[in-house]
C-alpha positions in Angstrom: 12.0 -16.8 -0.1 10.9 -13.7 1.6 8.2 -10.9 -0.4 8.4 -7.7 -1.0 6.2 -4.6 0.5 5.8 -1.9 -2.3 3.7 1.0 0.0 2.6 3.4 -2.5 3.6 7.5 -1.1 4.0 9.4 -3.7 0.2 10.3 -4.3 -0.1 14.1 -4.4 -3.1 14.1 -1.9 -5.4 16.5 -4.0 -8.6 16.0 -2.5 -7.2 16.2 1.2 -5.6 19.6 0.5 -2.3 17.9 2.2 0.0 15.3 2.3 -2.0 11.8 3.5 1.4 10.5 4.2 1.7 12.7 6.7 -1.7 12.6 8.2 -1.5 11.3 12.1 -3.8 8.9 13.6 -3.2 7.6 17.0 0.3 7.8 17.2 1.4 7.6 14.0 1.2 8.9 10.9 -0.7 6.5 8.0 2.9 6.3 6.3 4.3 4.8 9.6 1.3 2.2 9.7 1.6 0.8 6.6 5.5 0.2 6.8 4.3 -1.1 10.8 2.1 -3.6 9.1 4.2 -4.7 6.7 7.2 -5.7 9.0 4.4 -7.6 11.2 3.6 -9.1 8.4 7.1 -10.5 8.0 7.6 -8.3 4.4 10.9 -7.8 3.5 12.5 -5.6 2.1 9.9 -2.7 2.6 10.1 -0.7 -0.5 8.3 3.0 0.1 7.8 4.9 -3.0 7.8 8.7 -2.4 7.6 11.9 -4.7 10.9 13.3 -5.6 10.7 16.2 -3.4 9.8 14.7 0.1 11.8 13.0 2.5 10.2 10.6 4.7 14.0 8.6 5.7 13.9 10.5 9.8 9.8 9.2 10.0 10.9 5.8 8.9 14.0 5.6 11.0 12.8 3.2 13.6 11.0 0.9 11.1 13.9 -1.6 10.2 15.2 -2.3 7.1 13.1 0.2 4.5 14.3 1.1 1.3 13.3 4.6 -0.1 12.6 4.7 -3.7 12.2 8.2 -5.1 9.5 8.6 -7.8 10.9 11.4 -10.3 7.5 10.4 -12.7 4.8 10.8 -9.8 3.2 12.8 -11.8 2.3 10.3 -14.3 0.2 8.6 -11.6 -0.3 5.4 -9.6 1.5 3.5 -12.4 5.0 5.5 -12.2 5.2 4.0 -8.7 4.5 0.3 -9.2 7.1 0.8 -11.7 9.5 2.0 -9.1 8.4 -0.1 -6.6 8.5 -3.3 -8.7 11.7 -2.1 -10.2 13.7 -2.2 -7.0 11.8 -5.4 -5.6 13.5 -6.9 -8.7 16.9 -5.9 -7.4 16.1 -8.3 -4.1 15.9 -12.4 -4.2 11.9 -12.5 -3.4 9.0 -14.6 -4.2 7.0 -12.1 -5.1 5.7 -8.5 -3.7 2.5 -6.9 -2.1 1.8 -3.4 -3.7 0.1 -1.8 -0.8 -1.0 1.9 0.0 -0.7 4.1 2.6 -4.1 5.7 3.0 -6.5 2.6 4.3 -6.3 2.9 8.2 -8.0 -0.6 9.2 -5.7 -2.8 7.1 -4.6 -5.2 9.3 -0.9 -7.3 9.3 -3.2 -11.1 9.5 -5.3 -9.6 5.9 -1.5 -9.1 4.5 0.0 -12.6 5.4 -3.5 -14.1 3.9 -2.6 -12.5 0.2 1.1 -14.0 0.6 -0.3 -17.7 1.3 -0.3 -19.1 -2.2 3.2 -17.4 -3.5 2.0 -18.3 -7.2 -0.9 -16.8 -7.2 -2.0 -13.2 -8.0 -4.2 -12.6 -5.2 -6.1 -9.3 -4.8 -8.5 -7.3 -1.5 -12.3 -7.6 -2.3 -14.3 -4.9 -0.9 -16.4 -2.1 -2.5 -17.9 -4.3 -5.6 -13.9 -5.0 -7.3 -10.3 -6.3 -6.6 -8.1 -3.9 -5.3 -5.0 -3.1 -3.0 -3.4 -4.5 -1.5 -2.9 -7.2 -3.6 0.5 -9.7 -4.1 1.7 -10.2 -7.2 4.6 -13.4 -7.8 8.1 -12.6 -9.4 6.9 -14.1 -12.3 4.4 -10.8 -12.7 7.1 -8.1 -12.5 7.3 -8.0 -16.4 3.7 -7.0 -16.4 3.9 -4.5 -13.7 6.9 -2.9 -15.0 4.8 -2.1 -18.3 1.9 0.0 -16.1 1.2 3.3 -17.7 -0.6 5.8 -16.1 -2.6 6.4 -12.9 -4.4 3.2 -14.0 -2.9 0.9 -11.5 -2.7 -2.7 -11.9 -6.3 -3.4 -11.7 -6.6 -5.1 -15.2 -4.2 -8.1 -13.4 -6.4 -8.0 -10.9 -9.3 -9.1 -12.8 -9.4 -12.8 -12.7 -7.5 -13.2 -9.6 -7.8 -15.1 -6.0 -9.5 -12.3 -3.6 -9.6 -12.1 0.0 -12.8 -10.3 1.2 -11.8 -7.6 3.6 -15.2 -5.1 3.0 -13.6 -3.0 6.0 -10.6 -1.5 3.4 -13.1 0.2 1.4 -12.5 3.3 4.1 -9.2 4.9 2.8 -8.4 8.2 3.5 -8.8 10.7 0.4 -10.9 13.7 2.1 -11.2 15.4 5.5 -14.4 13.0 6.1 -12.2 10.2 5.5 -9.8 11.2 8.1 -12.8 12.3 10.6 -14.1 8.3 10.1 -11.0 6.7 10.6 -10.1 8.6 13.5 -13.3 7.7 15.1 -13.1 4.2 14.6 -9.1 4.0 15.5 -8.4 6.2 18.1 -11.9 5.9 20.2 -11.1 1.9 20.0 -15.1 1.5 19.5 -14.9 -0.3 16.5 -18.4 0.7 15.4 -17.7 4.0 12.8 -20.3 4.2 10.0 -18.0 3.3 7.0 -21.5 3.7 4.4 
C-alpha cells in the first residue's frame, strides 16, 4: 500500500512578513521542495494544503500527481490543515500518511522513507529537545487526527512515539534570519551554516 504526503501551506507566514511558500531557494521555491521530496520519497498521493485564497496548481504543475486541498479554516491554525490533509488522504487506499511542512529547507527524501519503514508505527523527527514534523501517522490514526483542534498540531500523538534523530530540521524558515541561514547552507553547497 502506498502513503500519503500531507505538506502543510496554508500557514499565514506572520513572522516573515510574506508567504514562506513562496520563498525561493536555489531554484525553487520551499513549496516546490517539499512536494520534490516527497515524490523521491515514493509518497503518493501528494496532498498540499493551501489557504483558501492562494493558488499554487501552475507552481506544482510539473510535480506529478498532487492533489490541492483548499483550507477554508486556516485560520484556526495548524490543526485546520491536518484535518484537511488527513481528510482527503482518507479518500485514497494508503497505509498511512507523513504530515510534513514546507518551511524546513535541509529535510532530506532518505529521513522521509526512514519515518515510513514500520507502517504501524507512529513515528515522529527528533531534533530541538521534542518530536516533531515530519512525522507518519498509520491509517489506523486518522480518527485521531481528524479530531485536532487548533494551531496545536498533533504533537500530543507524538509523545510516546518511534523518533528518528534528524537535529539538522530544527532550521525551518519562520524569519528573514531563517531564510539568510538556509540559503547559506543550500545554495553555497558548503554544508557548514551555523544552525545555533
Amino acid at each position: 500500500m502506498s502513503v500519503a504526503a500531507v505538506v502543510l501551506a496554508a500557514g499565514a507566514s506572520r513572522r516573515l512578513g510574506r508567504p514562506k511558500q513562496e520563498v525561493i531557494i536555489g531554484r525553487e521555491t520551499l513549496l516546490q521542495r517539499a512536494v520534490r521530496l516527497a515524490c523521491e520519497a515514493s509518497l503518493s498521493p501528494i496532498i498540499v494544503v493551501t489557504r483558501a485564497d492562494t493558488d499554487y496548481s501552475r507552481a506544482l504543475q510539473s510535480a506529478g500527481s498532487v492533489v490541492i486541498g483548499m483550507n477554508l479554516e486556516a485560520d484556526e491554525g495548524i490543526a485546520s490543515s491536518i484535518r484537511c490533509g488527513i481528510s482527503l488522504a482518507s479518500s485514497h487506499d494508503v497505509a498511512g500518511a507523513v504530515i510534513l511542512s514546507c518551511d524546513q529547507p535541509v529535510l532530506r527524501a532518505e529521513h522521509l522513507r526512514q519515518l515510513i519503514e514500520d507502517h504501524s508505527r507512529i513515528t515522529g523527527s527528533a531534533y530541538a529537545g521534542s518530536v516533531g514534523v515530519p512525522a507518519y501517522f498509520p491509517a489506523a490514526t486518522f480518527p485521531l487526527l481528524l479530531q485536532l483542534r487548533g494551531d496545536a498540531g498533533a504533537r500530543k500523538l507524538l509523545t510516546n512515539a518511534r523518533a528518528i534523530l534528524a537535529e539538522d530540521l530544527r532550521l525551518d524558515v519562520d524569519t528573514e534570519q531563517d531564510l539568510a541561514t538556509a540559503r547559506a547552507l543550500l545554495e553555497t553547497g558548503s554544508g557548514e551554516a551555523d544552525l545555533n
